[in-house]
N, C-alpha and C positions, 0 to 999 in steps of 0.2 A: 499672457495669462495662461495658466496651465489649464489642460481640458477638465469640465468635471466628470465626475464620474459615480458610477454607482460603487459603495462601498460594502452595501448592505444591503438583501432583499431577503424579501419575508415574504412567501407565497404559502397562506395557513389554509386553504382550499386542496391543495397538494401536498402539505406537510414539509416544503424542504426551504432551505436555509442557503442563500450563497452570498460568503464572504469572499471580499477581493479578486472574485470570478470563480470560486471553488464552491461547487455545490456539493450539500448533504443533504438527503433524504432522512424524514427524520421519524424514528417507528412509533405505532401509534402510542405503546405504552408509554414511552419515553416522554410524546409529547402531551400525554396528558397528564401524566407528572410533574414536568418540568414548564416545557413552554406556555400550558393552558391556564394555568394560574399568575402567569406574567401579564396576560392579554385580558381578563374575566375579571369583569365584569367593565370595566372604563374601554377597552380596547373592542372586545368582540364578545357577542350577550346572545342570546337564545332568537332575540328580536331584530338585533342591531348587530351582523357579523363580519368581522373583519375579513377582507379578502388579502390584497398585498403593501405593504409595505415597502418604498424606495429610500434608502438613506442614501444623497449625495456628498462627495469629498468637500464641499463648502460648507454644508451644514443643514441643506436645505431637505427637505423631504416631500414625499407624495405619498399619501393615503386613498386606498379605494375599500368603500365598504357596503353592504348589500344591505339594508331596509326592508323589513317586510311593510308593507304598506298595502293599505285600502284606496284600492282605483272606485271613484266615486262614479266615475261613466259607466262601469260593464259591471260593478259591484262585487268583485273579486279583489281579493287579496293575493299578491305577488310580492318576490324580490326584488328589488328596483335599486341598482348599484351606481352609488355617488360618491363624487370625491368629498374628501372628509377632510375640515378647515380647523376644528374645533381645539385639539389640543396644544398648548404652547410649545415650543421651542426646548423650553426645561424638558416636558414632559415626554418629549420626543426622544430628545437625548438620552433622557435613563431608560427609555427602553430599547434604544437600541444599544446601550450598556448593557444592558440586561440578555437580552437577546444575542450579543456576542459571547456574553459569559457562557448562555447553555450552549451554545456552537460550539463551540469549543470542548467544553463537559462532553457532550454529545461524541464528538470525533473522537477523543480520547478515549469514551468507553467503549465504540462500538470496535476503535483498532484493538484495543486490547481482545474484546470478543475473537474477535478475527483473527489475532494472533495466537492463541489460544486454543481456538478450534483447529487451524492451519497445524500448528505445532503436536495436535492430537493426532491430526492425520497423519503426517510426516516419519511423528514417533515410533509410532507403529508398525512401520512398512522396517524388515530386518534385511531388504536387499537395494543395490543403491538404484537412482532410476537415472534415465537419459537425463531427464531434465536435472536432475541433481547431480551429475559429472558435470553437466553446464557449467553451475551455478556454484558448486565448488572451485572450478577452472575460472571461473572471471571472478571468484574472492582471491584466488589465489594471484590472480593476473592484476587488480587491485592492490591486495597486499603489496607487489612488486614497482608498482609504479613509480614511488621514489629511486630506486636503482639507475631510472630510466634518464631524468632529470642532469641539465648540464651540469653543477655545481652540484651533485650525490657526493658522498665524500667517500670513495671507493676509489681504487686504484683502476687502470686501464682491462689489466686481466681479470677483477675481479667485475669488473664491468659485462666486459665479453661471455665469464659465464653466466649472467643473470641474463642476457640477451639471447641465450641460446636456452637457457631455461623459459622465457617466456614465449620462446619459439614452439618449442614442445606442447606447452601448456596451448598454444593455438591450433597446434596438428589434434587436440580432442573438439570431437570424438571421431570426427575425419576418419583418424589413421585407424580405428578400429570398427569398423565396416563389417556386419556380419556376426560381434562376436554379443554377449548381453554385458549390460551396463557395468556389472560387477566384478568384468574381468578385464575394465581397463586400467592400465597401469601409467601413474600417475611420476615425474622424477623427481626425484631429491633436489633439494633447492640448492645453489652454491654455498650456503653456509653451514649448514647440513654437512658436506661433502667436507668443507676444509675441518671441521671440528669435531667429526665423529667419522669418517666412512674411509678418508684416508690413512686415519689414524691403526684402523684393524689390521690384521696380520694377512700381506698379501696383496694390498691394493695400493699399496704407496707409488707404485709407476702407474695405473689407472689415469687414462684421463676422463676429463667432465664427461658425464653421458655418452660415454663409448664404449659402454658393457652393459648387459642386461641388467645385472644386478643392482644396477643405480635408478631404476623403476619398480613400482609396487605397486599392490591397487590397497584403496580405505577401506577398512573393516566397516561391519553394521557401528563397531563403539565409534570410531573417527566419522562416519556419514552423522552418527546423531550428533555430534558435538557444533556440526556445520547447520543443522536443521534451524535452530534456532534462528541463525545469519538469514535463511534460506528464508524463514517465516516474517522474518521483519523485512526480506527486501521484496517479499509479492503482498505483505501491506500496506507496503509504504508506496509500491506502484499503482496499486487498485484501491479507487473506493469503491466499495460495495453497498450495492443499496440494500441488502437484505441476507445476509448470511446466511440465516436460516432456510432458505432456497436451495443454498448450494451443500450446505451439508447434511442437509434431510436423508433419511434411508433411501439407498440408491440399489440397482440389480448388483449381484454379484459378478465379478469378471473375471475372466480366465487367465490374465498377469495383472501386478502388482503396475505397470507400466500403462495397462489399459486404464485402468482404475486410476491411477496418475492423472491418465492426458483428460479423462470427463470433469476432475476437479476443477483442472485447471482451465476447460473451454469454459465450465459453469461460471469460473471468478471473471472472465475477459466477458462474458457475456451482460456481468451483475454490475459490470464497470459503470459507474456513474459517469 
């Protein structure tokens, strides 16, 4: 019998949501828009508040929820948290239907947020940074990976220079030690080389990467064109629990680099 498992919790005391083991933080406006009117008045009441929710992979669920009640001994009134029998099976279901739906609404609008903001930051900056040779260099090193592959449908030499190309592309930013980000030079890929660079007057004996002039670095236009890449691959690695944290007004800084690295300790920080 396969193990059960939690597939769905619901912790509305803390506001967050985790499906399949992936937690989201969920902000207040959001949930009082969305999730508070799913739960209000059958679920959790001014008197009678929901705390969490377990939906297991069989079907089965656990409910916990807080009672204000009168202790007739000391004659106070307190919250007194009890497991909760009440709702059927059906009723269960559709809300945790439900409650998947806005999960999901939820993640979608806040990556978008996120990408958005990230892609404001990025846009902006007119010089490339360390972290963005990275991040250019493993898209480009990505891009390349089929080359790599037994059955690539490439000849043996044309093989060898995509393997020396992705050689290069690993010596960044190593090989350039000392210099700033915007004077590393980046090589021409092997097909680049056979369809334009041999072709000009003067390079036809040239071989692969064995002359300077088969290296260049990306302009401010080629860094934006990757920013976008850049912004969807640090939201799709971070969830964030509050964006607005990290891109609130910050000190000003003496490079474009510095200001860089505080963004991005703020996103590893905000990491859910």
């Amino acid at each position: 019998m396969a193990d059960v498992r939690i597939t769905l919790q619901l912790n509305a005391l803390e506001r967050f949501i985790i499906k399949d083991g992936n937690s989201q933080f969920i902000d207040e406006d959001w949930w009082n828009e969305n999730i508070q009117p799913v739960l209000y008045p059958f679920w959790s009441s001014d008197k009678d508040r929901l705390i969490t929710v377990n939906y297991f992979s069989d079907g089965s669920h656990d409910i916990e929820k807080k009672k204000y009640v009168y202790d007739r001994s000391t004659g106070e009134r307190k919250w007194r948290t009890y497991s909760w029998r009440e709702p059927t099976q059906q009723e269960v279901d559709q809300l945790i239907e439900q409650l998947t739906e806005q999960y999901f609404s939820y993640v979608d609008s806040s990556q978008e947020t996120i990408q958005e903001k990230l892609y404001n930051e990025y846009g902006r900056w007119n010089k490339v940074s360390w972290e963005g040779v990275r991040m250019i260099r493993n898209f480009l090193l990505d891009d390349s990976d089929w080359t790599q592959v037994a059955d690539a449908a490439i000849d043996d030499e044309t093989k060898a220079m995509w393997t020396l190309y992705r050689s290069k592309l690993r010596d960044l930013p190593s090989a350039h030690v000392g210099q700033d980000a915007d004077e590393v030079m980046f090589p021409i890929n092997p097909t680049y080389f056979k369809t334009t660079f041999v072709l000009r007057e003067g390079n036809q004996d040239k071989e692969y990467l064995m002359t300077e002039d088969q290296f260049g670095n990306f302009t401010a236009t080629t860094y934006s064109e990757y920013a976008k890449r850049i912004v969807m691959t640090i939201a799709s690695n971070y969830k964030i629990k509050n964006p607005d944290l990290i891109f609130a007004p910050y000190p000003e800084f003496e490079t474009e680099q510095d200001e860089l690295d505080y963004v991005l300790a703020k996103i590893q920080a905000n990491n859910v």
